[in-house]
N, C-alpha and C positions, 0 to 999 in steps of 0.2 A: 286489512281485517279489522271490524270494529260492530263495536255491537249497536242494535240500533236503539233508539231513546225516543221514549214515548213522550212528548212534547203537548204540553198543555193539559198534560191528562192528570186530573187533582190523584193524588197517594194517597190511600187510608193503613195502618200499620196496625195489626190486631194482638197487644201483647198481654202479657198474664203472668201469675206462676203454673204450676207443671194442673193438669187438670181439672182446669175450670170451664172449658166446654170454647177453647179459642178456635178449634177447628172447626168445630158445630156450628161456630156462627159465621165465619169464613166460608163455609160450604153452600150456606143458608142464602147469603148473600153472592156467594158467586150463583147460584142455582145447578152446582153440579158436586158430585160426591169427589174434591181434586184431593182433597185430605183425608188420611187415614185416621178415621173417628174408633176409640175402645175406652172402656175403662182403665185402663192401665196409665197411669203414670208418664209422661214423658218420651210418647210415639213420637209425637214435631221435634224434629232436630233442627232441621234446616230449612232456612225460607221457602216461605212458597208463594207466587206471585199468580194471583187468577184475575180476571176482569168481570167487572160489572155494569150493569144500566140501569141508571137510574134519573127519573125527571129529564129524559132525554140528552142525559151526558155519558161519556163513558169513566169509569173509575178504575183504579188501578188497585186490586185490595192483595194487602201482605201479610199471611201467616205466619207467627214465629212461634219457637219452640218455648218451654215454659221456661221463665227468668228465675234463677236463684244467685242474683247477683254477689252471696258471700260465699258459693261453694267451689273449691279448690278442685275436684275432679274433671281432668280434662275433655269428657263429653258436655257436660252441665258450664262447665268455663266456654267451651266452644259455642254452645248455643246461645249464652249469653251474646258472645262476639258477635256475632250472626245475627243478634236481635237488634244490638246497637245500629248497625248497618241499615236496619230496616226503619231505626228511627230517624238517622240521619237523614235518608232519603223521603220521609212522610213528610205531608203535608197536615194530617192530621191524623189522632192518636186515641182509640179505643180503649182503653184497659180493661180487659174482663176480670169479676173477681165472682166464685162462686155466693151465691144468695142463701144458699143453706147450711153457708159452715162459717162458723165464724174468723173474723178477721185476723190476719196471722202476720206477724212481724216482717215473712217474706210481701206479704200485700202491703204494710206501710211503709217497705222498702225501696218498693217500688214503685209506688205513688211519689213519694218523696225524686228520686228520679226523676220522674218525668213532667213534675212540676216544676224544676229546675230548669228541665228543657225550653220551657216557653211558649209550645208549639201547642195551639187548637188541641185539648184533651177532654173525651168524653168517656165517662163510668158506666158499663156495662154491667148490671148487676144481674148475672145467671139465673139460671130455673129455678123465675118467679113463674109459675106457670100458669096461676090464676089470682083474683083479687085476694082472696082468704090469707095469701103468701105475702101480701103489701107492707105488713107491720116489719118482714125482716129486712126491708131495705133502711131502716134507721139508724141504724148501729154504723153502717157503710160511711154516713156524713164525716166520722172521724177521718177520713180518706182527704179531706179538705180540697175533692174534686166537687165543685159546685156544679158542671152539667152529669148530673146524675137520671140514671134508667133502668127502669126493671123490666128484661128481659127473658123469653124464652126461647135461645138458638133452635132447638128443637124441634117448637111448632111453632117456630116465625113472631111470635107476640113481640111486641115492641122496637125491634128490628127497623121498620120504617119511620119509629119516631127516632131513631139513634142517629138515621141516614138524613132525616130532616135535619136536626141541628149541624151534623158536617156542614151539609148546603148552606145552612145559615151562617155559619163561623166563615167556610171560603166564600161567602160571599158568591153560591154558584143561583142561577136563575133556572126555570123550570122551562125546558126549551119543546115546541110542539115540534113535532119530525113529522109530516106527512108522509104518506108513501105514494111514490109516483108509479103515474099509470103509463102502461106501454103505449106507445104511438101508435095507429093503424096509418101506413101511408093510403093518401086521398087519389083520388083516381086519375093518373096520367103521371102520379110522382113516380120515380126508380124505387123500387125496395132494397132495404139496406142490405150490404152483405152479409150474410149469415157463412160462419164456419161450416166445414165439411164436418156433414153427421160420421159420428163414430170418433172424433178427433177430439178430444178431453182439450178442454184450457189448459196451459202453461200455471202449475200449483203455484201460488206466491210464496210459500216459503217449504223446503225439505223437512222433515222430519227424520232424524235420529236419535233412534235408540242403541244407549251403551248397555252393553246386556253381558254377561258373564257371573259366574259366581264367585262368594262372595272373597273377600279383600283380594283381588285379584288387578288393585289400581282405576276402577272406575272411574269413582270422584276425582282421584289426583289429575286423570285425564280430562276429563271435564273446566277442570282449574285451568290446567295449562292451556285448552284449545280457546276458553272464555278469557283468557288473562285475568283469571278473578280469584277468589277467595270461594267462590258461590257455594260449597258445597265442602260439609264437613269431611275431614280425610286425617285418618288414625288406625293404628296396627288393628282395631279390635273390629274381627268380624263383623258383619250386619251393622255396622253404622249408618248406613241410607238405611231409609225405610220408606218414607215419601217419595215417589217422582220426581224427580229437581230438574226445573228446565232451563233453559238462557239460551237466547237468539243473536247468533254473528252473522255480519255481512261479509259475504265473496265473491270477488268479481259481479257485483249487483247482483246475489243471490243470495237469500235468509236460507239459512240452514237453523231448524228449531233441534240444540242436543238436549235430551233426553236424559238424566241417570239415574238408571232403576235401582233399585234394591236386588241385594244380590241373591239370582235364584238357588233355592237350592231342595233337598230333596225333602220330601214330605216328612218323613222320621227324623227329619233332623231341626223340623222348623217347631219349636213348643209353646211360648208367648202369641197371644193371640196377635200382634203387631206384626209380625216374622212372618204370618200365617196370611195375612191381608197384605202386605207388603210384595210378597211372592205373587199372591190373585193379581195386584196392582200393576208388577213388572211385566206380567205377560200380558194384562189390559194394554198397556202403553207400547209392547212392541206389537201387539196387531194394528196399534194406531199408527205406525211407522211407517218411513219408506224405505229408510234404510237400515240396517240394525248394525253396531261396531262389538264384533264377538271379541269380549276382551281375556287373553290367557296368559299364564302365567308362567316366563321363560323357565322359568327353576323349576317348575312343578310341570310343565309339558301338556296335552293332552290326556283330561284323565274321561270319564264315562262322564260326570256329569256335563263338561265340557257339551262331549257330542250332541248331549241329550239336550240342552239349551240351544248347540247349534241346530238340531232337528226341528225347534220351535220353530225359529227363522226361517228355514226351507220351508217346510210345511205351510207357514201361513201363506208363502209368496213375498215375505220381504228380500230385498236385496242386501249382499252381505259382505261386509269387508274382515276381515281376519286381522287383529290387530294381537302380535306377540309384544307384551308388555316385560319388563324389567328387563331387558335385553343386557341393558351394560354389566349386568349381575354374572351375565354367562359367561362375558369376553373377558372380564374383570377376574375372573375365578371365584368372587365373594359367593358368600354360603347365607343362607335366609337364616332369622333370629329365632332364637330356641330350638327347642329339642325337636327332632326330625324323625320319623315312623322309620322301621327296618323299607320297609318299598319304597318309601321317598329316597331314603339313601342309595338303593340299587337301582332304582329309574333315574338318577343324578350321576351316577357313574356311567353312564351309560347317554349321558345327553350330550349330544354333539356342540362343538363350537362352533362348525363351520357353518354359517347362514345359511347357502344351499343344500345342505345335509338335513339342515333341519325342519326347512321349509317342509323337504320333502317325507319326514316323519311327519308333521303336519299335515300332510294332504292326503298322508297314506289312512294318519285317523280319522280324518273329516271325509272322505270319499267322497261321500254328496255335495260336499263343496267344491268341488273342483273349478268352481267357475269363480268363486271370490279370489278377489287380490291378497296378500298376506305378507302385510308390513312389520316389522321390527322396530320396536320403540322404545326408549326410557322417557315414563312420565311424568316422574319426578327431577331429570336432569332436564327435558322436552329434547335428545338427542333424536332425531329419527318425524317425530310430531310433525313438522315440514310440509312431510307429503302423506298428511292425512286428507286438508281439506282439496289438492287436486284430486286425490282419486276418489273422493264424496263428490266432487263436483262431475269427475267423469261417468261414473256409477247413477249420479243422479237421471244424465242425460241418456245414458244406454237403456236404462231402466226404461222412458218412454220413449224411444225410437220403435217410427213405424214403418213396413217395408210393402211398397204397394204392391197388389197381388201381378201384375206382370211382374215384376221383377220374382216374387218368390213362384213362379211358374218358371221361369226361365232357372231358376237357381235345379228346380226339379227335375227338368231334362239333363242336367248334368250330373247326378246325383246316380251313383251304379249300388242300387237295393240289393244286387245278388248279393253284397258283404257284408250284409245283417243275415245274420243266422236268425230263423224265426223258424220254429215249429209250421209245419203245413197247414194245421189245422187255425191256423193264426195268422196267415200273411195272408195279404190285403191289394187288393190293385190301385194306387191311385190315382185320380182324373183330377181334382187342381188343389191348390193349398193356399191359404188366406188367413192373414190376421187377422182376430177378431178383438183384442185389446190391449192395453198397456197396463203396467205395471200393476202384476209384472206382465212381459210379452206373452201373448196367448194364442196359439196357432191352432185352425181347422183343416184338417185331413178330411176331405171329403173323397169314399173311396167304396169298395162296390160290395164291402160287409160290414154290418154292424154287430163287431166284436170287438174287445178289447185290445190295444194295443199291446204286443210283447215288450218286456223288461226292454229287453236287447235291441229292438227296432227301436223303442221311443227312445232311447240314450245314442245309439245309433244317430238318427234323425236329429236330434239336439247336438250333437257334435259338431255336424255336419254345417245345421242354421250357426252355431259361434265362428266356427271355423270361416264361414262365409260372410255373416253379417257383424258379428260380435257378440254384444249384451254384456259384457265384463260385469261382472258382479251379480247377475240377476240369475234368479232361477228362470226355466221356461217351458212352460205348461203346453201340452199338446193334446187334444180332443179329437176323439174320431166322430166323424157322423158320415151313415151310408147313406148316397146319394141315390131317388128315389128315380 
């Protein structure tokens, strides 16, 4: 297991103090919304690594959270750590400082920093947004960063001259990329093979999203599966807030994890940060293939649980059930602080035995019945093991296709009298066909066009796992009457 290393691709590192617009020009520059932009103070916690293009290379650019390199609070201490990391790793170094507020002991703090460092450093100086604003980049020179620029992240002003001098400090060359045209083979040549329509390429890398709510061990898990640091991890709630991704190798397959911010419910979210953070975690697991629903052994399934795992069902991602702080239950130890009257009576009441508990699990999650459901500590990483085989097996169940003789043949065996279905709702059918992958999607082609009953489409899905599989995946069934 090892992560993979972007190799010759120049680093650019975007640091600051807390609110000077580092994400805006990270975004600007990647050309997509990856970071959570507000007024608020101190939303970037934790890095965030998006790519760019630029003169025909690719770049690697690095969001950190805002630097207050004297302050002793272990969130603001963490994000410092987190930002080091991202220096060590650059190749070259942005500093943004706001343009309309004057210069502040944390900004000559920080300068001083990274002047020490020795590495390629350019001055981004904030919303100058027009010439009128030119006179307050003067003040800035005391920063004793000689490549200086007045910038607007915003609306992109000066942006391209910042990205020129990089080029010019690495020493990178302005490379043309043509785009090549498809061949037509000449007349008497073989045409090339072409894949079977309907049969999707082999994805290069999986997606997973770590989705649960909040400190229910996300990041910790994340750390442990990446062997890293990546991602800050502390008792207080809502510490993600970002998206934080990192890519591992298995058995020659990229698996992209994913760790959202933890959802949770609308009256509970009040910071505008919290608010976009939430939008963002359910952006990122529709972007997903697989989602790891993370819970909390002490705390059990509760409603928001289910309701997070209903995202997952619903969209069609594929789902693994991952019981976190496991050794907490075997252990007998008791979570920190003070505990609600129901916490306490839902913990008197929580089983030891694995198999007992599974199956309170499965009794709340219903609709999952088809994910797998692991027991883990992710802070010991006891259990962690056999995460990435059953991502890897999940992965491939997820697009397995089953050609229509065979799912014709599976239908002559299949005795419908044992679906209970209302008369005015059962259906004849004449053949049945996948129509796509991931997740699997099946046509019932049959001699009404009415809706499927509850009980025949659960029915019918039983029957396809029981016979074929799909471990982990939901599996979608459509009727269409045949004309």
């Amino acid at each position: 297991m090892s992560a993979p290393v972007t190799v010759g691709v120049p680093t650019i590192a975007i640091v600051g103090r807390p609110n000077v617009g580092k994400s805006t020009l990270f975004n600007r520059i990647v050309g997509s919304r990856r970071a959570i932009v507000g007024d608020e103070p101190g939303i970037t916690r934790d890095r965030l690594y998006g790519e760019a293009h630029f003169r025909g290379h690719r770049l690697r650019i690095v969001d950190t959270g805002g630097i207050e390199p004297d302050e002793k609070e272990f969130i603001p201490a963490e994000i410092f750590r987190q930002a080091k990391v991202a220096l060590q790793e650059a190749d070259a170094i942005i500093l943004v400082v706001d343009g309309r507020s004057e210069l502040t002991a944390p900004d000559l703090d920080v300068a001083r920093l990274l002047l020490r460092g020795g590495k390629p450093l350019f001055l981004a100086i904030n919303k100058i947004d027009s010439d009128k604003q030119q006179s307050l980049i003067d003040e800035f020179h005391r920063l004793g960063i000689r490549k200086l620029f007045p910038v607007s992240a915003e609306h992109g002003r000066g942006v391209d001259d910042v990205l020129e001098a990089v080029f010019e400090a690495l020493k990178l060359e302005t490379l043309h990329v043509e785009t090549a045209q498809p061949e037509t083979p000449e007349q008497g040549e073989e045409p090339l093979d072409i894949p079977e329509a309907g049969i999707p390429a082999e994805p290069k890398e999986v997606k997973v999203a770590i989705i649960g709510h909040p400190n229910v061990g996300k990041s910790t898990l994340l750390n442990r599966l990446t062997g890293t640091s990546r991602a800050i991890v502390s008792p207080i709630p809502g510490t993600t807030r970002d998206a934080v991704d990192e890519v591992i190798e298995f058995n020659g397959k990229d698996f992209r994890f994913i760790d959202t911010a933890g959802i949770r419910r609308k009256g509970k979210t009040h910071l505008m940060a919290e608010k976009l953070s939430v939008v963002m975690a359910r952006k990122h697991l529709d972007a997903a293939d697989i989602a790891l629903l993370v819970i909390d052994a002490t705390e059990g399934v509760s409603a928001l649980d289910a309701t997070i795992a209903g995202y997952a069902h619903e969209s069609g991602r594929s789902v693994i059930v991952i019981v976190n702080k496991w050794d907490l239950i075997t252990s007998g130890q008791k979570k920190a602080g003070r505990e609600s009257k129901a916490t306490r009576i839902r913990e008197t009441k929580s089983p030891t035995d694995r198999a007992e508990y599974e199956q309170r699990v499965r009794y709340d999650l219903k609709f999952l019945s088809y994910a797998p459901v692991l027991f883990v500590s992710a802070a010991t990483g006891k259990g962690t093991e056999r995460i990435l085989p059953t991502l890897e097996e999940v992965a491939t169940e997820r697009r397995k296709r089953i050609p229509t003789a065979e799912m014709n043949r599976f239908l002559k065996y299949v005795d419908f009298e044992r679906a209970s279905v209302p008369a005015r709702q059962q259906v004849k059918i004449y053949y049945m066909t996948q129509a796509g992958v991931s997740p699997p999607t099946f046509v019932l082609f049959t001699n009404r066009k009415v809706k499927l009953h509850f009980s025949y489409q659960r029915f019918l899905e039983n029957q396809l796992r029981k016979a074929f599989g799909f471990v982990g995946s939901p599996i979608w069934i459509k009727n269409r009457a045949r004309d």
